[in-house]
N, C-alpha and C positions, 0 to 999 in steps of 0.2 A: 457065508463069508462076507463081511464087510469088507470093504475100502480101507488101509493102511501101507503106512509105507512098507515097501519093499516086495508089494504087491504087484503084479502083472496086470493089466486090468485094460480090454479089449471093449471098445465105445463105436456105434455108431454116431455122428453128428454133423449139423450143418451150422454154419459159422456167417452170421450177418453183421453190414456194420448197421449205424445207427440210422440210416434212411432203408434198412429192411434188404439191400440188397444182398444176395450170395453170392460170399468169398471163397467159401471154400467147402467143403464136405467129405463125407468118408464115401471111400467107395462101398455101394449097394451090395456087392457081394461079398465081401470082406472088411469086419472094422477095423480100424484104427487099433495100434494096440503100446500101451507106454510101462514105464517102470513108476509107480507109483513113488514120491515122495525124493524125487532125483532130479527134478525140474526138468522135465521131458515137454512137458505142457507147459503154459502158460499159469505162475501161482496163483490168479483170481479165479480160474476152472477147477486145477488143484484144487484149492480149500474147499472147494464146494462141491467135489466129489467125493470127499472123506466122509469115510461114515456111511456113505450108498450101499444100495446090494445089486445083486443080477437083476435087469429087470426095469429098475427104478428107470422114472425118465427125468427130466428137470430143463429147466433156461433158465440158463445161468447170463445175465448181464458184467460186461468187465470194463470198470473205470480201466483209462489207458495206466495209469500208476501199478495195476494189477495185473496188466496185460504184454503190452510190447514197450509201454512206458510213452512218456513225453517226447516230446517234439526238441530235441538238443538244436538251435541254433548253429552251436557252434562246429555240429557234423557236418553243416552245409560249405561250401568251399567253393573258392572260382581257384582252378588249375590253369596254366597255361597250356591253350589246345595243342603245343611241340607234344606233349605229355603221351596224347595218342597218335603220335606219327608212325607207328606201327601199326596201327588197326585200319584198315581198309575203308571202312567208312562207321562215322558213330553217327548214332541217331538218340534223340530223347529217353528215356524207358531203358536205356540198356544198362547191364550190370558190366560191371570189372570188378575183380580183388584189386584190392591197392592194399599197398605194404606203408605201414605205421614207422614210427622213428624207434621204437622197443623190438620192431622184426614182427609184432602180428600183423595179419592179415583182417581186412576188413571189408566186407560188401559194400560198396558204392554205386549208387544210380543215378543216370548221366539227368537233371532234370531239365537244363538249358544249355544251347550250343551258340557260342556268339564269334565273331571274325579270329577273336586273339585269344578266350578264354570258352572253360566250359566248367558249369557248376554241377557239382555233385553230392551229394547226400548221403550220407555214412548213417544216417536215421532207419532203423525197420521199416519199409511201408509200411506195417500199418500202425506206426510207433503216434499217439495223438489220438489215435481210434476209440471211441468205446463199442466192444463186440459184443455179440449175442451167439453163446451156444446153444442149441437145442441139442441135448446129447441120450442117449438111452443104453442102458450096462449090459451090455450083450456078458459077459464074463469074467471074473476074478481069480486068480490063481495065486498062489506064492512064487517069488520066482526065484530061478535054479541059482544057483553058487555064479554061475557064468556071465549071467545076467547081472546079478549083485555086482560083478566086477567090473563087467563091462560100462557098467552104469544104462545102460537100457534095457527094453524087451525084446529078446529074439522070434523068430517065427514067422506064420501070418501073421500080416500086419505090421509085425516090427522091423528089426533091424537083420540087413540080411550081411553074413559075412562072408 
């Protein structure tokens, strides 16, 4: 069985950025496991998993456009520090949801703290990155009606409910 959408398909891999360092990886005793063709991954991985089989291994390089995308300026923001008078103490590096003017929710990281403001970043970390997967096809299945609805992979690996 090949690689296609709607496919289950369960990956070992480690994930570098462009100075070689490791971001991330799959756990050693359990891969990774997504719904093929549902944007579960990143689409420059995607497309260049399509078409694999069990087995296969590959490094796959991903321009940031095919990855977490660009660096949006306009994500960046100074808040006024009242904003967190409920939080006990912030530091650099930290996350909050912050709620939009449409009602979504958005990940924001605190990246500078100053007397009267604190700026935050609506961007992916590693949104501007180009990554490096090294990935190897432990497994491909079809996947169940449930899945299909869900829009992800259940199981090892996937999504638990």
């Amino acid at each position: 069985m090949q690689i296609a959408d709607s496919c289950v398909v369960s990956i070992h891999y480690t994930l570098t950025n462009s100075e070689g360092q490791t971001i991330d990886k799959s756990d050693e005793t359990s891969p990774f496991a997504y719904l093929h063709g549902k944007n579960n991954i990143v689409p420059g991985l995607e497309t260049e998993l399509t078409g694999k089989s069990v087995g296969d291994s590959l490094k796959v390089t991903v321009e940031p456009g095919k990855g977490y995308g660009e660096v949006n300026p306009e994500l960046v923001q100074e808040v006024p520090r009242s904003a967190f008078d409920e939080v006990e103490s912030i530091e650099v590096g930290m996350q909050f949801q912050a709620s939009e003017d449409d009602g979504q929710s958005q990940l924001v990281t605190i990246t500078d703290i100053q007397e009267t403001t604190v700026t935050v970043d609506g961007n992916h970390p590693l949104a501007g990155e180009t990554l490096t997967f090294d990935v190897k096809i432990e497994e491909i299945r079809p996947a169940s009606k449930e899945e299909l609805d869900h829009g992800h992979a259940h199981g090892l690996g996937g999504h638990h409910h």
